[in-house]
C-alpha positions in Angstrom: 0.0 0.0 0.0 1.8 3.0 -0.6 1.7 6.5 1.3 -0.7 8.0 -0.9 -3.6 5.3 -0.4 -3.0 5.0 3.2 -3.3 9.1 3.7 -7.1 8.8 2.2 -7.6 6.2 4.8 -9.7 7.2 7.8 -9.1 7.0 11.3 -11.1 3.6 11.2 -9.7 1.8 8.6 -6.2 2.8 9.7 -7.2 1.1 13.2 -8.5 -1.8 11.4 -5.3 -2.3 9.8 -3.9 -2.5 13.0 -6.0 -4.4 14.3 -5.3 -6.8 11.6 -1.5 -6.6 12.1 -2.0 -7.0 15.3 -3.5 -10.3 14.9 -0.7 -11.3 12.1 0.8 -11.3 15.2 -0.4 -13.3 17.6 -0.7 -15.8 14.8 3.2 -15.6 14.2 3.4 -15.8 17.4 1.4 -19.0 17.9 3.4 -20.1 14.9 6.4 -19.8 16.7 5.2 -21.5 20.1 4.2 -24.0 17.9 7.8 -23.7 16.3 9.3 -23.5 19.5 7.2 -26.7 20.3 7.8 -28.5 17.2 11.7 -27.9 18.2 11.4 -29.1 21.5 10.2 -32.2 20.2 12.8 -32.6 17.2 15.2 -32.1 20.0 13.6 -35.0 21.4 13.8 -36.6 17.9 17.4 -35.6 17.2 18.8 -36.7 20.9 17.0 -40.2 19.8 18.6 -39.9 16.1 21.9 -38.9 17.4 22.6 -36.7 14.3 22.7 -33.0 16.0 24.0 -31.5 12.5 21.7 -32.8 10.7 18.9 -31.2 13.5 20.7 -28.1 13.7 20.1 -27.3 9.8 16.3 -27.9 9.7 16.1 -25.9 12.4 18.1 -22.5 11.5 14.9 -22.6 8.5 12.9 -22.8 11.0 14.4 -19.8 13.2 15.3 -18.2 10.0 11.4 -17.8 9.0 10.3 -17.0 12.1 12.7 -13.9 12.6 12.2 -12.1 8.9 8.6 -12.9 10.1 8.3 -10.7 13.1 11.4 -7.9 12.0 8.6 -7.1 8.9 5.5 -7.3 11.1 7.6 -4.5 13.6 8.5 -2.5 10.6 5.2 -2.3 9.3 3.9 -1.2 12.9 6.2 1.2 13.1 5.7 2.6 9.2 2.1 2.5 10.2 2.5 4.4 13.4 4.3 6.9 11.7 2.1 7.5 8.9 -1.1 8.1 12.3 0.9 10.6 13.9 1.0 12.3 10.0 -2.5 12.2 9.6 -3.1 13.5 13.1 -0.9 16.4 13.0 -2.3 17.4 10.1 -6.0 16.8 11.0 -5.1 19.3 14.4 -3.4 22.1 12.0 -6.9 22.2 10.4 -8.7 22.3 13.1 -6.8 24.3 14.7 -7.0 26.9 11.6 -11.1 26.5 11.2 -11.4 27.1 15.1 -9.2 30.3 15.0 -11.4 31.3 11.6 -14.7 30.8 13.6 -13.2 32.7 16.5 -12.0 35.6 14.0 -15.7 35.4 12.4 -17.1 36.0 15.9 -14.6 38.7 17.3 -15.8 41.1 13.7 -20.0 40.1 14.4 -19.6 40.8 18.2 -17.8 44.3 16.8 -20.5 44.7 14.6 -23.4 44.0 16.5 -21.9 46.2 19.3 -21.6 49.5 16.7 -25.4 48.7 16.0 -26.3 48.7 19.4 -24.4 51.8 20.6 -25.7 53.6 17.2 -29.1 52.9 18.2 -29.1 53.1 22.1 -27.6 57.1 20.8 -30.6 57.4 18.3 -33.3 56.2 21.0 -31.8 58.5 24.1 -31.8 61.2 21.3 -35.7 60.4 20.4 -36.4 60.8 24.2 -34.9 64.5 25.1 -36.6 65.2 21.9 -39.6 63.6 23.5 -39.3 64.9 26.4 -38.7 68.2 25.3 -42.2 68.5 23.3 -43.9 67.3 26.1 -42.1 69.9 28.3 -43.1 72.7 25.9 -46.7 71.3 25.7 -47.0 71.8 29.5 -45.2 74.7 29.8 -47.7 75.8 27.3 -50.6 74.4 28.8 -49.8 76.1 32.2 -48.7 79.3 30.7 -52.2 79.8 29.4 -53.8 78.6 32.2 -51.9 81.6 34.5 -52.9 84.1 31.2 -56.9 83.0 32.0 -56.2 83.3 35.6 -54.2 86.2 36.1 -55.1 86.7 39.6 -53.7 83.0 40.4 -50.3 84.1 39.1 -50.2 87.1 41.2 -50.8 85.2 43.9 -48.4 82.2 43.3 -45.2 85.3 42.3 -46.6 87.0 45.1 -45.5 83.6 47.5 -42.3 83.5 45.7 -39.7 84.9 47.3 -37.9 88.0 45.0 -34.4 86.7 45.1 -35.3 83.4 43.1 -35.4 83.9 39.4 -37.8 81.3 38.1 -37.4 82.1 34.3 -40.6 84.0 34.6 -41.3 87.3 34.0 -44.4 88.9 36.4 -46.9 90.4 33.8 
């Protein structure tokens, strides 16, 4: 499989390949305690025989198998290893990039949205002096024409006022 195939892998399937080297080896290694076994009983065989030569060079096959066996089962382990820790540094520079993105995104809305609010928290206090102002003039109005119709209650209210305070009012 070569690097290019095993980068379009996903998490899963790289997991169930090693899963599945993982089992390769527990079956070599079953093979060789079933070696091992096998040799313990051809040592049996070849102390019976006599001929420990002739033993020793069915046996370095054996050995011979067994080793190449489990030194390409490491190295694919290791390859395999390497190529995961790859994948996930690369997956966590990504993510790392779209969660900074998002974060910028946010930062320039919440800027926005604060703008808006100030702009129209200025425009409504603005609407209200001018609201209250027109009602103030109405009723300043309103109780300037009620004193003009009752002149006689406006002398007496000036008259209770002391001189010193200036009111904004004149005394007609």
């Amino acid at each position: 499989m070569t690097d290019k195939e095993l980068r379009k892998l996903s998490r899963g399937e790289l997991l169930e390949m090693l899963i599945a080297q993982s089992k390769q080896l527990q079956s070599l290694e079953k093979k060789l305690e079933d070696a091992e076994a096998a040799l313990r009983k051809k040592e049996i065989a070849i102390d019976r025989a006599g001929s420990l030569a002739e033993a020793a060079l069915q046996l370095n096959g054996v050995f011979e198998a067994a080793e190449a066996a489990c030194e390409q089962y490491t190295e694919n382990i290791r390859s395999l290893s390497r190529r995961q820790e790859e994948i996930c540094a690369r997956m966590e520079a990504e993510s790392s990039a779209k969660a900074k993105s998002i974060l910028d995104a946010a930062e320039k809305k919440r800027t926005e949205m604060e703008r808006d609010t100030e702009q129209r928290c200025a425009e409504m206090t603005e609407k209200a002096r001018a609201e209250a102002q027109a009602y103030w003039d109405t009723v300043s109005d309103k109780l300037e024409a009620f004193l003009a119709e009752h002149s006689e209650l406006r002398q007496l209210l000036f008259a209770a006022v002391p001189q010193s305070r200036d009111y904004g009012h004149e005394t007609k």
